[in-house]
KEVEX-85449 format. One line per field, with one value per residue (C-alpha): residue number from 1; residue in three letters; x, y, z. Coordinates in nm, 2 decimals, m for minus. Example, Ala and Ser with C-alpha at 12.3 -4.5 7.8 and 13.67 -1.06 7.14 Angstrom:
BEGIN
k = 1;2
r = ala;ser
xx = 1.23;1.37
yy = m0.45;m0.11
zz = 0.78;0.71
// end
This chain:
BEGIN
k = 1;2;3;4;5;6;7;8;9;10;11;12;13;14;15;16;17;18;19;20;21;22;23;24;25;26;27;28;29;30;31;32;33;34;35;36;37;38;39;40;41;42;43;44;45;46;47;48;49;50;51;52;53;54;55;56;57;58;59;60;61;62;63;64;65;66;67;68;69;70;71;72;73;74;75;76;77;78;79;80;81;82;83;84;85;86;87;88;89;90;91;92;93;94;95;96;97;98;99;100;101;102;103;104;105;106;107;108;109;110;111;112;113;114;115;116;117;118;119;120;121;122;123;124;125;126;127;128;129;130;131;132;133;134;135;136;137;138;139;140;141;142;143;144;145;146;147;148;149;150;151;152;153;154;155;156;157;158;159;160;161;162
r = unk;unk;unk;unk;unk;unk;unk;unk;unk;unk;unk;unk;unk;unk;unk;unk;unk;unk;unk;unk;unk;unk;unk;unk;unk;unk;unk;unk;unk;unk;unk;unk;unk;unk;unk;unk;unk;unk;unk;unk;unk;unk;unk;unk;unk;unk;unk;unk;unk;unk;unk;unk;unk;unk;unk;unk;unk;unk;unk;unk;unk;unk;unk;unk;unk;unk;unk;unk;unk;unk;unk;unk;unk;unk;unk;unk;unk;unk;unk;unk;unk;unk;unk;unk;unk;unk;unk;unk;unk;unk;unk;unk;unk;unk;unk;unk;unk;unk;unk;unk;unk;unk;unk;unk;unk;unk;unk;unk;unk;unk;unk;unk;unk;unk;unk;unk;unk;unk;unk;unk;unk;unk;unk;unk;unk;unk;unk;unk;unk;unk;unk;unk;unk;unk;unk;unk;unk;unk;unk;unk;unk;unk;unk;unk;unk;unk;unk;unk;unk;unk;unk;unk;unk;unk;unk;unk;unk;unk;unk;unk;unk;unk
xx = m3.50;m3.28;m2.90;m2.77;m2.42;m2.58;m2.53;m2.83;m2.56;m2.33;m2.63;m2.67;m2.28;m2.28;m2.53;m2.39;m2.08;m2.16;m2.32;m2.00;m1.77;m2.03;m2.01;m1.60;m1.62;m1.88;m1.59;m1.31;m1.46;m1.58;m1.17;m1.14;m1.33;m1.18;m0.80;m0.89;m1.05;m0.75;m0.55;m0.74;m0.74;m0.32;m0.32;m0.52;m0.31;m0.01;m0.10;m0.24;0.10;0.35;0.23;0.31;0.66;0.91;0.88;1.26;1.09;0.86;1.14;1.35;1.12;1.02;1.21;1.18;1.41;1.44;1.83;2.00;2.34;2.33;2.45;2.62;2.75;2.79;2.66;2.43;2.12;1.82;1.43;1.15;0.98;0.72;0.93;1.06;1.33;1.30;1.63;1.92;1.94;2.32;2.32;1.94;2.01;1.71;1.96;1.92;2.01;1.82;2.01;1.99;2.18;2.30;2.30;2.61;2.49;2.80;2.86;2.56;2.70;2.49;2.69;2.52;2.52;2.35;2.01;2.07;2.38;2.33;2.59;2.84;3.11;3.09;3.24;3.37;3.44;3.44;3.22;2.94;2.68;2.30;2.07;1.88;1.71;1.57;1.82;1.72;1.79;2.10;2.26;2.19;2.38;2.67;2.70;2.74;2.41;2.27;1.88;1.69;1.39;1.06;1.12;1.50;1.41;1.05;0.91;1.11;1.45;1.69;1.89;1.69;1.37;1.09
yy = 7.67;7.96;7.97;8.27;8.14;7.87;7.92;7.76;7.66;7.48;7.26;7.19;7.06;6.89;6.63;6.61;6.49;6.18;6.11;6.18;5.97;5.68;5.68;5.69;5.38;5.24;5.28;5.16;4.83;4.75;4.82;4.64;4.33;4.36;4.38;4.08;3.88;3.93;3.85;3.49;3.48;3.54;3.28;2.97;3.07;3.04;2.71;2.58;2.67;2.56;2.18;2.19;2.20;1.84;1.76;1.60;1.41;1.23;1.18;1.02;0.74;0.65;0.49;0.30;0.01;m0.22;m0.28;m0.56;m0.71;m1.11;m1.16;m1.49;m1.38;m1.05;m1.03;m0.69;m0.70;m0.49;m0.58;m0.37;m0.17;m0.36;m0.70;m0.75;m1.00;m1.38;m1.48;m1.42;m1.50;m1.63;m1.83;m1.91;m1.78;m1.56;m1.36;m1.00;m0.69;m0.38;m0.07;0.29;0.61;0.88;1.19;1.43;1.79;1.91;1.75;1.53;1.22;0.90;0.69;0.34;0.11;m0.18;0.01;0.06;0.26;0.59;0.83;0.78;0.94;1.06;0.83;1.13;1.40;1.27;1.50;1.33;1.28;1.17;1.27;0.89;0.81;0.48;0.50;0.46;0.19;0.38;0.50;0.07;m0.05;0.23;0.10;m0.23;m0.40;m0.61;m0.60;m0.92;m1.05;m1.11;m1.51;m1.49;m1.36;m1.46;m1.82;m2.16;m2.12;m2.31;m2.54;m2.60;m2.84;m2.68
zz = 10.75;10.62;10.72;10.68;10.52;10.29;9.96;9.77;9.43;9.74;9.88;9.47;9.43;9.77;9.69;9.34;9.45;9.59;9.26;9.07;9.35;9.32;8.90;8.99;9.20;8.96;8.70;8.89;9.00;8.65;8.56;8.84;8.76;8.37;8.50;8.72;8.41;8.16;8.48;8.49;8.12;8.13;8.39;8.21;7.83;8.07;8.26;7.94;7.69;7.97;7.90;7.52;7.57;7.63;8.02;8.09;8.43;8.11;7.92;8.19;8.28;7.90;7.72;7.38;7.51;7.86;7.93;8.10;8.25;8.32;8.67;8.52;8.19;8.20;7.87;7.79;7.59;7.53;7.43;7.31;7.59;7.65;7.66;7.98;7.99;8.16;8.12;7.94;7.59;7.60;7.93;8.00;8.39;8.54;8.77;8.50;8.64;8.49;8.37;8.42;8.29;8.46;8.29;8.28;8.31;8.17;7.89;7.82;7.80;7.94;8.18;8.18;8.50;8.66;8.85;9.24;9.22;9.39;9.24;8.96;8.77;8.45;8.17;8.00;8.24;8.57;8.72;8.96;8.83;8.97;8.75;8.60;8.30;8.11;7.85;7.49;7.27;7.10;7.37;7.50;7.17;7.21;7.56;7.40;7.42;7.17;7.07;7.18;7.04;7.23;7.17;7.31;7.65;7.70;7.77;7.74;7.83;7.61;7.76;8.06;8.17;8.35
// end
């Protein structure tokens, strides 16, 4: 059928542009699809890298040491991590107390205590304090703790009949 007004090179560009448009959209979803692949790429690198670093929530519940105050004596002592203490190694009694610190964010210093308290001050500063940690076996012997041996806190208590 001939239309007066139709230009035979129009018809020709008409049905060539769809073609074009679909190559465009061919090209964008393939940028598409790449831009969302380096995206998941980014995002496994960045899950993966942000475990390499120290986690302070790991850090605050290991410790290399077990602290203790005797209920009786008062005396302080700390054994090897995996030693947890039967009785104290002055007074034979079984009534330990653990130890926690508290960690300043200020200055850094470890405030040590018997476990259970729910805020403290800071030995140095004064500020409050109520961030907690197992404290290691330095900061124990600064405190004024004294290391114990498996065989002075485990077993037989000296002194006393079972």
């Amino acid at each position: 059928m001939f239309h007066p007004h139709a230009n035979p090179a129009s018809d020709s560009l008409r049905k060539a542009a769809p073609a074009a448009n679909d190559r465009r959209r061919t090209r964008s979803r393939a940028a598409g699809g790449l831009l969302r692949g380096l995206a998941f790429v980014l995002a496994i690198l960045v899950m993966a890298c942000s475990g390499c670093g120290r986690d302070a929530a790991h850090d605050a519940v290991n410790s290399d040491a077990n602290g203790y105050v005797c209920a009786a004596c008062g005396v302080r002592f700390h054994t090897p991590s995996d030693v947890f203490a039967e009785h104290c190694p002055a007074c034979s009694d079984t009534d330990l107390l653990p130890v926690v610190g508290y960690v300043c964010k200020q200055d850094g210093h470890v405030t040590i205590t018997i476990k259970g308290n729910t805020a403290m001050r800071c030995e140095k500063c004064g500020v409050v304090v109520t961030s907690i940690k197992l404290p290691r076996a330095r900061e124990l012997e600064a405190w004024g703790a004294t290391g114990r041996a498996r065989n002075e806190v485990l077993g037989k208590q000296p002194g006393k009949q079972r």
